[in-house]
ZABA-733817 format. One record per residue: x, y, z of N, C-alpha, C in turn. Coordinates in steps of 0.1 Angstrom, whole numbers, plus 5000, padded with zeros to 4 digits. Example, Ala and Ser with C-alpha at 12.3 -4.5 7.8 and 13.67 -1.06 7.14 Angstrom:
# ZABA-733817
(r (5132 4943 5078) (5123 4955 5078) (5132 4967 5078))
(r (5128 4978 5071) (5137 4989 5071) (5129 5000 5079))
# end
This chain:
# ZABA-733817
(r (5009 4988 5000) (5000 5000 5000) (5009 5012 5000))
(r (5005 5017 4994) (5010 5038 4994) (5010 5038 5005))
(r (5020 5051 5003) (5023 5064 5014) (5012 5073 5014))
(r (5006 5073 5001) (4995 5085 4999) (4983 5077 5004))
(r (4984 5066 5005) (4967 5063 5008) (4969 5056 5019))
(r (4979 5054 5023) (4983 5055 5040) (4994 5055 5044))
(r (4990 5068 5046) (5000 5078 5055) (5001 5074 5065))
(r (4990 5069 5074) (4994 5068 5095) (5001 5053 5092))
(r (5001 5055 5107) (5005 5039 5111) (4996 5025 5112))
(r (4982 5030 5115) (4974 5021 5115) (4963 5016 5104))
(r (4965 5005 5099) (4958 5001 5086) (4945 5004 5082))
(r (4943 5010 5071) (4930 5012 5067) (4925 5002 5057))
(r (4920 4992 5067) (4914 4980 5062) (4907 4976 5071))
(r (4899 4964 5068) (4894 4954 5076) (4900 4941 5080))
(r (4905 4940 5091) (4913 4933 5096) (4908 4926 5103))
(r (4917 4913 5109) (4911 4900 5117) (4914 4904 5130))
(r (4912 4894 5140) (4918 4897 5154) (4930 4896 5158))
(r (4939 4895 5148) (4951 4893 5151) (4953 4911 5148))
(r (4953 4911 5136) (4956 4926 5133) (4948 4938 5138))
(r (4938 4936 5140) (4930 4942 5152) (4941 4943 5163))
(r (4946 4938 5170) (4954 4934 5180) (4967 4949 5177))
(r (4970 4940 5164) (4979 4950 5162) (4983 4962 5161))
(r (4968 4965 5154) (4962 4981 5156) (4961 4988 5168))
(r (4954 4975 5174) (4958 4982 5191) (4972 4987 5195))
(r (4978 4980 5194) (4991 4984 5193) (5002 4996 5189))
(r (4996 4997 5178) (5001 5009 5172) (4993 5021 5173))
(r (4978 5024 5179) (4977 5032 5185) (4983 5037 5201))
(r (4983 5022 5208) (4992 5029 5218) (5007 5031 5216))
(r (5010 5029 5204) (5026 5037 5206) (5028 5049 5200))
(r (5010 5052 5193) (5014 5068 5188) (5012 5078 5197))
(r (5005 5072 5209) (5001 5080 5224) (5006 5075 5235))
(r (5016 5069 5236) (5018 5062 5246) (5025 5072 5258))
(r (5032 5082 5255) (5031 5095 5265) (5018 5100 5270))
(r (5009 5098 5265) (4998 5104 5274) (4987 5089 5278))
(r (4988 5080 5273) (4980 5071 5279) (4985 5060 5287))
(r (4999 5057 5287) (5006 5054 5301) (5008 5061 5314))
(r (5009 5074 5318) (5009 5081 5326) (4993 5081 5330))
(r (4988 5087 5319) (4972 5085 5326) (4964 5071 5328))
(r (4973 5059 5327) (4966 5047 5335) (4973 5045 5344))
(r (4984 5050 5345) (4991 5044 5362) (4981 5058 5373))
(r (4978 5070 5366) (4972 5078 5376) (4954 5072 5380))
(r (4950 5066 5367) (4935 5062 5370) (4938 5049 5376))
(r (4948 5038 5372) (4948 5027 5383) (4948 5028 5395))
(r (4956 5038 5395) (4963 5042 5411) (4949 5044 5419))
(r (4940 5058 5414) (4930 5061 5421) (4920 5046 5420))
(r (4920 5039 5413) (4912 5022 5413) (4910 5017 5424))
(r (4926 5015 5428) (4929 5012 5440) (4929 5012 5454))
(r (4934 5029 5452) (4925 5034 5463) (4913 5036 5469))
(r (4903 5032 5457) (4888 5032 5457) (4887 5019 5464))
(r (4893 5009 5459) (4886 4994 5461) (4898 4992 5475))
(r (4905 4999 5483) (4911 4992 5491) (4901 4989 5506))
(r (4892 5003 5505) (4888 4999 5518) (4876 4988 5511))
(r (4873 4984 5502) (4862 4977 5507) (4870 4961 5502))
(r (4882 4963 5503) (4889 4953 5499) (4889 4949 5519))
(r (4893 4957 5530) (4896 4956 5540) (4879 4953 5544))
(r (4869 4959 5540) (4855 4950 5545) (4848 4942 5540))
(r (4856 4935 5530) (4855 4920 5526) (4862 4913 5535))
(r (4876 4915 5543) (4883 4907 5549) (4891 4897 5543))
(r (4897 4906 5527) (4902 4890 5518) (4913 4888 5525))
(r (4918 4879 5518) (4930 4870 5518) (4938 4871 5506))
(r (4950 4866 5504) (4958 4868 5489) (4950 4859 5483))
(r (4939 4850 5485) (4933 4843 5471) (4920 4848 5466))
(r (4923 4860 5472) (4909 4872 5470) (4898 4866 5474))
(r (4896 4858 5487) (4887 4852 5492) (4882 4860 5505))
(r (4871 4865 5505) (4868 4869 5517) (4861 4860 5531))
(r (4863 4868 5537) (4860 4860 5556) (4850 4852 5554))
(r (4848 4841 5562) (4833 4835 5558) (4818 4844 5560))
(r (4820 4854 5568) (4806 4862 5570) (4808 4870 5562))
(r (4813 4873 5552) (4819 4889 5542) (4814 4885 5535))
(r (4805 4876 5529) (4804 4871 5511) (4799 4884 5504))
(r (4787 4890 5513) (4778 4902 5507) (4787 4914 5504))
(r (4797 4919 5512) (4808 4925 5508) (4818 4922 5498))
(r (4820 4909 5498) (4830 4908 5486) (4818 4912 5475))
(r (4808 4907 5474) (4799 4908 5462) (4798 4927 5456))
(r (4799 4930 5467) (4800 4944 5464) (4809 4954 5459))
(r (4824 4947 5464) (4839 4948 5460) (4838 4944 5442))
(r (4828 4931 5438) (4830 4932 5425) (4819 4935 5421))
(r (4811 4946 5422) (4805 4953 5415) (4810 4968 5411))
(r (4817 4973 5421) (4824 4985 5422) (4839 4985 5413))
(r (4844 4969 5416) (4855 4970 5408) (4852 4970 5392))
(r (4841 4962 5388) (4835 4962 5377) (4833 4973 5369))
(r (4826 4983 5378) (4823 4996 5373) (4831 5006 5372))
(r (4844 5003 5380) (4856 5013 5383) (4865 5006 5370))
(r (4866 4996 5367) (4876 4990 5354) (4867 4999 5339))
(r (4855 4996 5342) (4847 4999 5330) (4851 5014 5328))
(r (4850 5026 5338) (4854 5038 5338) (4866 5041 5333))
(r (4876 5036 5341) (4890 5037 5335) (4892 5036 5319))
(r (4890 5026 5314) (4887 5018 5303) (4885 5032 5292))
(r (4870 5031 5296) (4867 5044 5290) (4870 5056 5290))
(r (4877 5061 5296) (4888 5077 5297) (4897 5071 5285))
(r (4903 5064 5293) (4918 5055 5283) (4912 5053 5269))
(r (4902 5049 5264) (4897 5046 5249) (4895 5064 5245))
(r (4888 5070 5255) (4882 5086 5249) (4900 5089 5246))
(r (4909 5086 5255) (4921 5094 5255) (4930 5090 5240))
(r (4930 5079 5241) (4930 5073 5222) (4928 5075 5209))
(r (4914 5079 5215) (4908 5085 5206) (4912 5095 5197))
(r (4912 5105 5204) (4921 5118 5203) (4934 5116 5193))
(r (4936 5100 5189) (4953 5102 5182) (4948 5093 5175))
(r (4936 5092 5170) (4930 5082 5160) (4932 5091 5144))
(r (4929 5102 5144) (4932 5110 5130) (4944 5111 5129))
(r (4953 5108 5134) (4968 5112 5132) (4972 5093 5128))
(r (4967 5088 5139) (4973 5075 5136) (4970 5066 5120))
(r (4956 5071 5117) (4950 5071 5107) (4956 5079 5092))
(r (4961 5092 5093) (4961 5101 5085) (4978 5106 5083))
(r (4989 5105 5096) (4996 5106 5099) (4996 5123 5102))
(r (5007 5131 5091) (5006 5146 5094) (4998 5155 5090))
(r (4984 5146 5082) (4980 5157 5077) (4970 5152 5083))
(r (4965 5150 5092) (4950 5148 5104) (4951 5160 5107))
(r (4936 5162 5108) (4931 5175 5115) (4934 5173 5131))
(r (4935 5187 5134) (4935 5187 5148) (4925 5180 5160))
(r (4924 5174 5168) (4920 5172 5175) (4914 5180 5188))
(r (4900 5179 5193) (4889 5185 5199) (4894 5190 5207))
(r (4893 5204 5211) (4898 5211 5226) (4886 5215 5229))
(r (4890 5220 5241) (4882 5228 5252) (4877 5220 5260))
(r (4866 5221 5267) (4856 5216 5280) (4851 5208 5274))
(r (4842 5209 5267) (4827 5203 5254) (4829 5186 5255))
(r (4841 5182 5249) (4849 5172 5251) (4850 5162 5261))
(r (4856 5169 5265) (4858 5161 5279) (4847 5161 5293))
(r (4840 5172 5289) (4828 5168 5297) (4821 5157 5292))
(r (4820 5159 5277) (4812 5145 5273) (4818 5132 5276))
(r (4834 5132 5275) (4836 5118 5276) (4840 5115 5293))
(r (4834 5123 5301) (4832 5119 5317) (4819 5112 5316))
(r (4812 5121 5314) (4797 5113 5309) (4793 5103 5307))
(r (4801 5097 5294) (4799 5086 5287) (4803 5076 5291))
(r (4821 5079 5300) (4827 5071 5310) (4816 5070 5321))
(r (4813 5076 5325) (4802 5079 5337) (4789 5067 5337))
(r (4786 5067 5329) (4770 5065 5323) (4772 5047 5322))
(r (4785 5044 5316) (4793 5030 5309) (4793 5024 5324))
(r (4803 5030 5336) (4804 5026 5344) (4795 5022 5355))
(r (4779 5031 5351) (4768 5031 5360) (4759 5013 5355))
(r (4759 5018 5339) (4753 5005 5334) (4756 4994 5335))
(r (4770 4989 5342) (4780 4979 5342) (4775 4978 5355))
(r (4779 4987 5361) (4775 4985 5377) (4764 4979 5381))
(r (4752 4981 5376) (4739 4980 5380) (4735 4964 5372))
(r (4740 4963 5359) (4742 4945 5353) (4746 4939 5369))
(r (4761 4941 5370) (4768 4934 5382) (4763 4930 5396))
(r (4756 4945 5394) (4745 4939 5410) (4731 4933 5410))
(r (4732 4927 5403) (4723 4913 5401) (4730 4905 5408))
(r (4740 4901 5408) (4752 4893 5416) (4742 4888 5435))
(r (4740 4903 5438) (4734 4903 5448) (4720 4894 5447))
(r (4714 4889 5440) (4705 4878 5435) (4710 4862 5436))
(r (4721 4864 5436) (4722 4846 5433) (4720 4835 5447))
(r (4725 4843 5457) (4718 4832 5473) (4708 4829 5468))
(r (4696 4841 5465) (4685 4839 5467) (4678 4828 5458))
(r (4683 4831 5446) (4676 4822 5435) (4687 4809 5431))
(r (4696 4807 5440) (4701 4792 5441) (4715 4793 5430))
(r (4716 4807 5425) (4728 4810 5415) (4723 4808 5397))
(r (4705 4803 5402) (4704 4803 5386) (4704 4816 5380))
(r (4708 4827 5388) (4708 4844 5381) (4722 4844 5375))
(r (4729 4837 5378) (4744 4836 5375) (4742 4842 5357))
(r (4738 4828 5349) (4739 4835 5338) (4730 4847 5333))
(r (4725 4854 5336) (4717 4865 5337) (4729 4878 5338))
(r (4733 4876 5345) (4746 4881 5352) (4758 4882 5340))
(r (4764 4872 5343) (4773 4873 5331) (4766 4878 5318))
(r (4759 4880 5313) (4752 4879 5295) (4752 4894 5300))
(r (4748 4900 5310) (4740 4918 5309) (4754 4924 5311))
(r (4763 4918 5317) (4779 4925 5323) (4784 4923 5306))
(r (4788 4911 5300) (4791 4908 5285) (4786 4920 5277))
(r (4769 4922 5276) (4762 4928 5268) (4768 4943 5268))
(r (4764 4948 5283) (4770 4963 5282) (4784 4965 5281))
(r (4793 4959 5285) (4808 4962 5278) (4808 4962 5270))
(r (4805 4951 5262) (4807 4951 5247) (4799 4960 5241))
(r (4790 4963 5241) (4781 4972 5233) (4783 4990 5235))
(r (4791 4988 5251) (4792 5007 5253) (4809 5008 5246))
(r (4813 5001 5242) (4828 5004 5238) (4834 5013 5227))
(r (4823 5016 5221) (4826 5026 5208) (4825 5044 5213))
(r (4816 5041 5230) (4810 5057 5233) (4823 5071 5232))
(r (4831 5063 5239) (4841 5073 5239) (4848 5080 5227))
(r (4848 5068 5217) (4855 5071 5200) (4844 5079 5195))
(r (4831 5076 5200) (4825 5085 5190) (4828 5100 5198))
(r (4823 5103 5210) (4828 5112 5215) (4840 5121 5209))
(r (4852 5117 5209) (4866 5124 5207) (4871 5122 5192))
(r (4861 5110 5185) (4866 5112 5169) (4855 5120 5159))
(r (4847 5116 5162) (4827 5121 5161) (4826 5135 5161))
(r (4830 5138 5178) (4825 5147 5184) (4810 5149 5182))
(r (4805 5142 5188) (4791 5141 5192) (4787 5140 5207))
(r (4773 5143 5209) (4779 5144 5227) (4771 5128 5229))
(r (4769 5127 5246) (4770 5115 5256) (4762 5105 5246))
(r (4747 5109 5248) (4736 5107 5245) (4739 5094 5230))
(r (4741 5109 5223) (4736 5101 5205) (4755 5092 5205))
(r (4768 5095 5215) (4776 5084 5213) (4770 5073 5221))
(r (4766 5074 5229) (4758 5057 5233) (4749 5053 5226))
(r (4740 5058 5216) (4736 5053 5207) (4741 5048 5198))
(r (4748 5059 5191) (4757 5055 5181) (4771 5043 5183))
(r (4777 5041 5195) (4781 5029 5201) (4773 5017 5196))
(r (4761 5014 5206) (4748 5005 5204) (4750 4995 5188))
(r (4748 5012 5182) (4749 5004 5169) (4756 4998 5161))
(r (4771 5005 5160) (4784 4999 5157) (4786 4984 5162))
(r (4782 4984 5176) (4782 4969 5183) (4778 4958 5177))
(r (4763 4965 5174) (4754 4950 5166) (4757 4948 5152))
(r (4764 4957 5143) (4764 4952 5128) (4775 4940 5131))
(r (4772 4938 5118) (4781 4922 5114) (4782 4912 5122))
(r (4769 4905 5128) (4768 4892 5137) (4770 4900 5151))
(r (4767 4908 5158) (4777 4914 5167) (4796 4914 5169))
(r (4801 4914 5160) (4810 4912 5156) (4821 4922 5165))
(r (4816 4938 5167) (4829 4942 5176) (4824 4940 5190))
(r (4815 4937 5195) (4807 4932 5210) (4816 4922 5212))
(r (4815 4914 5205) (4820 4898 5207) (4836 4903 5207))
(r (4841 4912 5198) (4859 4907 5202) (4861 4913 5210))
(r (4855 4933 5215) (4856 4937 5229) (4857 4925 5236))
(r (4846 4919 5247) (4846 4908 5256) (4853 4897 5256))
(r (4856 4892 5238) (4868 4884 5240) (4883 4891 5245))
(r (4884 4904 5242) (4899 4911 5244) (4901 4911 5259))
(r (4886 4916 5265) (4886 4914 5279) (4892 4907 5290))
(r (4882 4895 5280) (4883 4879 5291) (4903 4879 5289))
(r (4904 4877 5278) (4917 4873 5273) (4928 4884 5287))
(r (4928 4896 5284) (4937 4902 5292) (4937 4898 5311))
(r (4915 4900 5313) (4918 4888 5324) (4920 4879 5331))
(r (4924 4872 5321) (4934 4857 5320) (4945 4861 5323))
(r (4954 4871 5315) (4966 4878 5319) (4968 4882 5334))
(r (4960 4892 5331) (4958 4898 5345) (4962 4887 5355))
(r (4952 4878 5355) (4946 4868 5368) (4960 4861 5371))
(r (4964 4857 5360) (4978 4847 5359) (4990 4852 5364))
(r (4991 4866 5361) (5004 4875 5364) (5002 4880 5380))
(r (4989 4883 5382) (4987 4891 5397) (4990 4879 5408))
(r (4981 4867 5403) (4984 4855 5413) (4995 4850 5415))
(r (4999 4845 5400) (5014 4843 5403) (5028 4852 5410))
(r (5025 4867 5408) (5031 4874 5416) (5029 4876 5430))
(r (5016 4874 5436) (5014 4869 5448) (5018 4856 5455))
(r (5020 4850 5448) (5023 4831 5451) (5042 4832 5450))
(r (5045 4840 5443) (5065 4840 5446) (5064 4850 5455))
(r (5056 4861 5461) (5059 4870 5476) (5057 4861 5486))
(r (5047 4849 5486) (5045 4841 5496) (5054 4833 5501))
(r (5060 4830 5491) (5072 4821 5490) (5084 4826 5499))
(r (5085 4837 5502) (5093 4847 5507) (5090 4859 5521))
(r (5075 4859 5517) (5071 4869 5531) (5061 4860 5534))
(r (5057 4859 5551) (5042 4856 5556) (5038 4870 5557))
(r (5028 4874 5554) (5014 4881 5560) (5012 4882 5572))
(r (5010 4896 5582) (5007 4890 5596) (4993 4894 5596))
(r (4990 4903 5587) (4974 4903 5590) (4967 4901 5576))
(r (4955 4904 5571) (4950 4908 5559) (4952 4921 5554))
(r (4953 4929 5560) (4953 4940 5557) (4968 4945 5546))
(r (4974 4939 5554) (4991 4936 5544) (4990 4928 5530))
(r (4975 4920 5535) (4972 4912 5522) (4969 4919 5508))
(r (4961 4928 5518) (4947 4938 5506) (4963 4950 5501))
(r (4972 4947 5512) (4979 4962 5499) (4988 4956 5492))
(r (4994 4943 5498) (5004 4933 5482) (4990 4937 5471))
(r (4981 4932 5472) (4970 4924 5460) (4964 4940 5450))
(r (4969 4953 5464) (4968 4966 5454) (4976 4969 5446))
(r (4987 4968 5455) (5004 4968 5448) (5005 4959 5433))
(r (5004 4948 5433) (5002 4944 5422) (4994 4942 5410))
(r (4981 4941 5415) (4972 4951 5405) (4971 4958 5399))
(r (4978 4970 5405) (4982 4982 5403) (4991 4980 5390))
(r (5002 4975 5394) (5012 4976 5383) (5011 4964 5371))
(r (5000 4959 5366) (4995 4950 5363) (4988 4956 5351))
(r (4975 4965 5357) (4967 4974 5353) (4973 4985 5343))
(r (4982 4991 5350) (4992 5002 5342) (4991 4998 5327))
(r (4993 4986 5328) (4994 4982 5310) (4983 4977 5304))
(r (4975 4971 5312) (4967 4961 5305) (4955 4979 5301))
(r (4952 4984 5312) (4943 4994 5308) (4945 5004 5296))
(r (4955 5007 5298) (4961 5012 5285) (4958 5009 5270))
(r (4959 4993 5273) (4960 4987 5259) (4946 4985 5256))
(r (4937 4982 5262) (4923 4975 5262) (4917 4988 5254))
(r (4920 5000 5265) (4917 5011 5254) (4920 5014 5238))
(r (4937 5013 5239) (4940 5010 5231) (4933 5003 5213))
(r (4928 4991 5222) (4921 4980 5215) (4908 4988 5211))
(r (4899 4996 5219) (4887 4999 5213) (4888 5010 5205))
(r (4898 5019 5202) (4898 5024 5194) (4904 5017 5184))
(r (4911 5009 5180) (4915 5001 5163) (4901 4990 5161))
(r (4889 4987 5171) (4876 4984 5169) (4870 4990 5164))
(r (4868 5005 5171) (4860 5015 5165) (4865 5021 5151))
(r (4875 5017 5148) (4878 5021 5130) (4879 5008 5124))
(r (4881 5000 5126) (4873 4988 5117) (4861 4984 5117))
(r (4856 4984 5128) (4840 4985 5130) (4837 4997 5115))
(r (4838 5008 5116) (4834 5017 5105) (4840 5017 5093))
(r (4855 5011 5093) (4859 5005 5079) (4855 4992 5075))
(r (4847 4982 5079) (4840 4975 5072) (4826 4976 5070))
(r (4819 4987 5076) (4803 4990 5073) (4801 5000 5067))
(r (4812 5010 5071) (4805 5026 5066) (4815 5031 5053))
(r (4828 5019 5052) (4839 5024 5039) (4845 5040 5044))
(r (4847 5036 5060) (4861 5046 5062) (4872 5048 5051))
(r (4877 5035 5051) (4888 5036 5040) (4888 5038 5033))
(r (4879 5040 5022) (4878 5045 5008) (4875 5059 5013))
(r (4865 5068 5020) (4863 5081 5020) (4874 5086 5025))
(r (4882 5080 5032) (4898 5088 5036) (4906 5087 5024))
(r (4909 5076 5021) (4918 5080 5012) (4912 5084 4995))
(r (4901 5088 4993) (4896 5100 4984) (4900 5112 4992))
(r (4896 5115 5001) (4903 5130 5009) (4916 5130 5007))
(r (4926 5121 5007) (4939 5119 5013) (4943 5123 4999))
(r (4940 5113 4987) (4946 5120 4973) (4941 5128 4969))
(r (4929 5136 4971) (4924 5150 4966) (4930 5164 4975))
(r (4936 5156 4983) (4940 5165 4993) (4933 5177 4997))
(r (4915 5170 5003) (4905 5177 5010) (4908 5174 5025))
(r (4900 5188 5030) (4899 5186 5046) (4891 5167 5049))
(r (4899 5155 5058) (4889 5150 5065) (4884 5146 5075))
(r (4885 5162 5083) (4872 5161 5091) (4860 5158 5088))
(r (4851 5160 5079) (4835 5160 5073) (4842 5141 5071))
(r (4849 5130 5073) (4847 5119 5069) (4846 5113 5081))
(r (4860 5122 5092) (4858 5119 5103) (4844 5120 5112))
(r (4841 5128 5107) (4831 5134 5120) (4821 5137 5113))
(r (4814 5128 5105) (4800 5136 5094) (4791 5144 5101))
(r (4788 5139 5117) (4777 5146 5122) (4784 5154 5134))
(r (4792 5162 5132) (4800 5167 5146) (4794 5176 5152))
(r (4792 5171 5164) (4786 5182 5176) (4770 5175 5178))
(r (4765 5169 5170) (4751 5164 5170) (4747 5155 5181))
(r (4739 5155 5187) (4731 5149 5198) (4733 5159 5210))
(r (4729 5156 5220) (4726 5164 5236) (4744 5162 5242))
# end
């Protein structure tokens, strides 16, 4: 492929999950000064959030809480749920922002300033994190109904991740506000078999397989070496390492949903052909980026 019909770093095609991956990739190395610093500061605050109710669960290093805590731990993962989902989405709106450059290279239009912006993509973060939240606390259902709410549970937590993942992109590449980018998210989600739903939640599960493998096993060689005299020492190894865990994985996940959100629209809407018509006529493409900019509440 041309220089002229692509210029950025990230492919303007439709790509599989491997190269999806990749694209992830190469958007976080066109931003990776601003969206590394800003996941070790949002992990950090993560942390901080989930420590005290890490301490009234009463876990242990196998993130097992006290025998009378269960209802507390249940609440630890609803909060954490909704506090990953927020992060997530900053980190994807912050991505966003280096999608016309990564896309276009030096001749991308500038990217959105002021307030307008970023109020929307608190919002959207906001709104992603409430609806995850409120899936997850079903959780608080399953004593009752014997755990047959279990998959109820998983399918609405699945559903809204996967389907709020585009909000932020549209937000910061769009520029559209909260409202019509959760809409417009929604719908990106369901074309093509549910097709970006399904690899969001697969990228998910996948990294918290990483996650899970790296954090425990880094817990299980401290053990090896330090005892614990209380739990409390427990809950700040299990921050400490999450923490530094998170740093990357968050990053990238974002990462990930923005090279979604431009294949998602290079294989339904012919991103790639209307860019690179702009690109060799050498027209402004904003109006390709952003057909409806500023539209919705």
């Amino acid at each position: 492929m041309s220089q002229a019909s692509q210029p950025g770093e990230v492919p303007l095609r439709p790509g599989t999950f491997g190269e999806l991956l990749d694209a992830g990739v190469a958007v976080l190395r066109t931003r990776w000064r601003w969206l590394l610093p800003f996941g070790l500061l949002l992990a950090t605050v993560e942390q901080l959030v989930l420590f005290p109710l890490r301490r009234l669960a009463d876990l242990d290093l196998r993130y097992l809480p006290a025998d009378d805590r269960w209802h507390s731990w249940m609440l630890l993962v609803v909060i954490g749920l909704a506090t990953e989902a927020f992060v997530i989405a900053l980190l994807a709106g912050a991505a966003g922002r280096g999608i016309p450059r990564a896309l276009l290279g030096r001749g991308a239009p500038a990217p959105p300033t002021g307030a307008r912006p970023v109020l929307a993509l608190l919002l959207v973060a906001g709104s992603v994190a409430l609806l995850l939240g409120l899936a997850a606390a079903t959780i608080f259902g399953w004593p009752a109904t014997l755990y047959l709410l279990a998959p109820l549970t998983l399918g609405l937590c699945a559903w809204v991740y996967g389907a709020a993942g585009s909000a932020p992109l549209v937000v910061m590449v769009e520029r559209r506000g909260p409202v019509a980018a959760l809409g417009r998210s929604l719908v990106l989600a369901h074309r093509g078999v549910l097709r970006v739903l399904l690899i969001r939640v697969l990228a998910y599960l996948a990294w918290g397989v990483i996650r899970v493998a790296w954090g425990f096993g880094l817990l299980g060689l401290i053990g090896l070496f330090y005892v614990s005299p209380h739990t409390t020492m427990d809950n700040i190894l299990t921050g400490v390492v999450f923490l530094l865990i998170n740093v990357l994985a968050y990053p990238m996940l974002g990462s990930l949903d923005a090279s979604l959100y431009v294949a998602a629209r290079v294989r339904t809407e012919g991103l790639d052909l209307a860019l690179r018509r702009a690109v060799a006529r050498r027209v402004d493409p904003t109006p390709v980026l952003a057909p409806t900019a500023g539209a919705g509440p």
